[in-house]
C-alpha positions in Angstrom: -11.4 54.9 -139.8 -12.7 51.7 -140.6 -15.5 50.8 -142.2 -17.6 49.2 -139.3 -17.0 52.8 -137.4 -17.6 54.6 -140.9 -20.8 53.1 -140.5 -21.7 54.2 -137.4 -20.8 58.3 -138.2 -23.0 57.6 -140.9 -25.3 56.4 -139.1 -25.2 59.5 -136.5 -25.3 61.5 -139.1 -28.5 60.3 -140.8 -30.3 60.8 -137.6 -28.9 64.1 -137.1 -30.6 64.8 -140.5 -33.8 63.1 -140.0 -33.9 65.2 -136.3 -33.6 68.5 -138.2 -35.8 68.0 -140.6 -38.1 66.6 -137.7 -38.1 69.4 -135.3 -35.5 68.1 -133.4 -36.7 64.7 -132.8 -35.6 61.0 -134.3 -37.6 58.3 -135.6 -37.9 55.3 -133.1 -37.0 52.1 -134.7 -39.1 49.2 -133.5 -39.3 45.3 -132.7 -38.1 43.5 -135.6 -35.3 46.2 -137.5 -31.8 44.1 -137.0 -30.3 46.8 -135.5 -32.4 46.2 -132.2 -30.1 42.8 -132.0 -26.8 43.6 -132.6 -24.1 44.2 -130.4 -23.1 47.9 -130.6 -19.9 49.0 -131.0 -17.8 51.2 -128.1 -17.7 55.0 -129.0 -14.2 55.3 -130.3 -14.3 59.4 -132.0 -16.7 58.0 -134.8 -17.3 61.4 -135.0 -16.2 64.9 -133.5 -17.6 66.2 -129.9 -19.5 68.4 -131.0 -21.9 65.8 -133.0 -21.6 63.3 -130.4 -23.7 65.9 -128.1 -26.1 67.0 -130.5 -26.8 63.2 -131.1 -27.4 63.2 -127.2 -29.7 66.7 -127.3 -31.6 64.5 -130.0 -31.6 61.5 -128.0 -32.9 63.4 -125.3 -35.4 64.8 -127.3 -36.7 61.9 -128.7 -36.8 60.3 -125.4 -39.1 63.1 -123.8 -41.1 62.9 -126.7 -42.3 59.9 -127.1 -42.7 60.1 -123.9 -40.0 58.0 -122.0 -37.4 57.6 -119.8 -34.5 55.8 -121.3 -33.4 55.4 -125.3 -30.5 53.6 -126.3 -28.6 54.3 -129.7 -30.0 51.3 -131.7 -33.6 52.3 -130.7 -32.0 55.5 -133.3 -30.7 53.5 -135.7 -27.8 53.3 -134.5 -25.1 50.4 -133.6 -23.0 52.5 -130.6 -22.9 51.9 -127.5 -24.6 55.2 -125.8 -27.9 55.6 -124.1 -29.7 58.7 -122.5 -32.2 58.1 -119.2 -34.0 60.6 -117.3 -36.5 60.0 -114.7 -38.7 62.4 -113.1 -39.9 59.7 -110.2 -43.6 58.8 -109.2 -45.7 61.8 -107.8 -47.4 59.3 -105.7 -45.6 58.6 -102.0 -46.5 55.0 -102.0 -45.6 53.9 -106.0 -42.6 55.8 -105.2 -41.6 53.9 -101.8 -42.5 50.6 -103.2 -40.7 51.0 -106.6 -37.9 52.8 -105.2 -38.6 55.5 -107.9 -37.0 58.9 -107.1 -36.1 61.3 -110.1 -33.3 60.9 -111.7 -31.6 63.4 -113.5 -30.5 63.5 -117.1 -27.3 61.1 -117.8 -25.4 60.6 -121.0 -23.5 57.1 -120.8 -21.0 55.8 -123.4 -19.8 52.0 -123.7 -22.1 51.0 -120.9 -22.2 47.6 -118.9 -23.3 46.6 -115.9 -23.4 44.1 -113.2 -26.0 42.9 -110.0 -24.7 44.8 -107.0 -27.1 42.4 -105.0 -28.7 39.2 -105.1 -31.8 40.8 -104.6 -34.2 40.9 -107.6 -37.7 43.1 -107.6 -40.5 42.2 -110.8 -42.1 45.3 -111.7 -44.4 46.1 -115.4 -42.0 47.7 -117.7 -42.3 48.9 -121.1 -40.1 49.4 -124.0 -40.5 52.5 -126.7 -39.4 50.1 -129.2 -42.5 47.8 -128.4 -45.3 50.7 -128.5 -48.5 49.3 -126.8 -47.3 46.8 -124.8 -45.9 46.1 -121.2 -44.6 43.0 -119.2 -43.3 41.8 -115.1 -39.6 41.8 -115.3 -37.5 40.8 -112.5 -34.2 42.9 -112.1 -31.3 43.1 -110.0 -32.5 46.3 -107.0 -29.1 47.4 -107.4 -26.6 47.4 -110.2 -22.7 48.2 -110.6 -22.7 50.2 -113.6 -19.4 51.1 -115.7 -19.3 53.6 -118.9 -17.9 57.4 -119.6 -19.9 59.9 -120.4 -19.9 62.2 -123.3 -16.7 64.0 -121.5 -14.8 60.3 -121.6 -14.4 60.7 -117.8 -15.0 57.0 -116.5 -18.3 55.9 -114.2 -18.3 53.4 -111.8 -21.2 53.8 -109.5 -23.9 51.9 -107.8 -27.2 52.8 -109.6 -30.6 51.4 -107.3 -34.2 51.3 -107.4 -36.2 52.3 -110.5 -33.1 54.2 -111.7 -31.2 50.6 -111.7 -34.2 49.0 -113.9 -34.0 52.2 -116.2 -30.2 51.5 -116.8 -30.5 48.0 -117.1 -33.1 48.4 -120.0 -31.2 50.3 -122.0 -27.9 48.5 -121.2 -29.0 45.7 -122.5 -30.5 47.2 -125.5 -26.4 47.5 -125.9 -26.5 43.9 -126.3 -28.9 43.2 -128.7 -31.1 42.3 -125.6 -35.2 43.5 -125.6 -36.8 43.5 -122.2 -39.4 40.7 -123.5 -36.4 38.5 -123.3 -36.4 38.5 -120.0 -40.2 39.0 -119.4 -42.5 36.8 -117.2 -44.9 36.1 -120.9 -47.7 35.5 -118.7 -47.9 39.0 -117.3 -47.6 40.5 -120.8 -50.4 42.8 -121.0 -51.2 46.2 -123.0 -51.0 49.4 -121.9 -54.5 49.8 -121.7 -55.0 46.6 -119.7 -51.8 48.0 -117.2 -53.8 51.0 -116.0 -57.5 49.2 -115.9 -56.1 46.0 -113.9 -52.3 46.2 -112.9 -52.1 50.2 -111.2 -51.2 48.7 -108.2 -47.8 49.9 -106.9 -46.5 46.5 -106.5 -47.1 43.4 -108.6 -48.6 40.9 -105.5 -52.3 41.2 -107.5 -51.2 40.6 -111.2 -48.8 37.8 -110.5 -51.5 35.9 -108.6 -54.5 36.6 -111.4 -52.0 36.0 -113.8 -50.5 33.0 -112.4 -46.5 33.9 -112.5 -43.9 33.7 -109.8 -42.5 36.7 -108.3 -38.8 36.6 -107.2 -38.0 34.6 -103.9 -38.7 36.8 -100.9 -39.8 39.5 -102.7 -42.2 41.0 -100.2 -44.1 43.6 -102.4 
């Protein structure tokens, strides 16, 4: 093993550590730790199957707890490419039909990437558990072409839409070294306390036109 993947078992194993001795839960590491931009490095059996799923139980853990639904491995502490998202959709008919949010269940992707699937973009508020407090408009492909494993190695290919697509995105570009203010509309940004009094709206038509920003062309919502 070299030293760059020596690293990163070190690195799993350190969070493993800190989750046990945390009831089962990671610390999140936010905006400003280098980690958040570097590239990762592909999951090559740094370490044994076993950990690798009790990093993801942990991951998934973390995720609920904090509460969200997506957490990437360097938002962990950790410089590999693996991510855990789980959605449970929008209760409410119309944010759901608007935002194309339907609940997505629990997925475990390794050496992630992704593509548009469409040359359609939507701009909805999105929020990042790396930036606590804080939300912004960004404008995302509606449907990606995503490509991975998951934790079994079998390969992914599949067409991910909606608010599942903008969930997969986020935290494969967190892969990247990429932060979802860095493709942000800055005039929208907003906190979270300023999202639910002005910006509840299920689509974006209201804060982009008090805001003054652009939505994508033809976006009708």
């Amino acid at each position: 093993m070299n030293d760059a993947d020596a690293l990163i078992a070190a690195q799993i194993r350190s969070v493993l550590a800190a989750a046990e001795a945390g009831g089962g839960v990671a610390p999140i590491v936010e905006a400003g730790d280098p980690i958040l931009r570097s590239v990762t490095r592909p999951f090559d059996g740094q370490v044994d199957d076993a950990e690798l799923a009790q990093l993801a139980e942990v991951m998934r853990a973390t995720m609920l707890a904090a509460p969200g639904v997506g957490l990437a491995g360097p938002q962990v502490g950790i410089g590999l490419s693996m991510f855990v998202a789980e959605d449970p959709g929008s209760l409410d008919p119309e944010t759901a039909e608007v935002r194309q949010r339907t609940p997505m269940p629990l997925r475990v992707v390794l050496n992630a990437g992704y593509t548009p699937a469409t040359s359609e973009d939507v701009a909805f508020f999105e929020g990042c558990l790396s930036i606590p407090g804080y939300q912004a408009v960004v404008a995302r492909p509606r449907e990606i072409e995503l490509r991975g494993e998951d934790l079994n190695g079998t390969p992914i290919a599949e067409v991910v839409s909606g608010w599942s697509a903008r969930i997969v995105a986020h935290e494969t570009d967190h892969l990247e070294g990429v932060m979802f203010l860095d493709k942000a509309e800055m005039r929208s940004l907003s906190t979270n306390t300023s999202v639910a009094r002005f910006w509840s709206q299920p689509s974006t038509q209201k804060a982009a036109a008090e805001l003054g920003f652009t939505l994508p062309s033809g976006m009708l919502m």
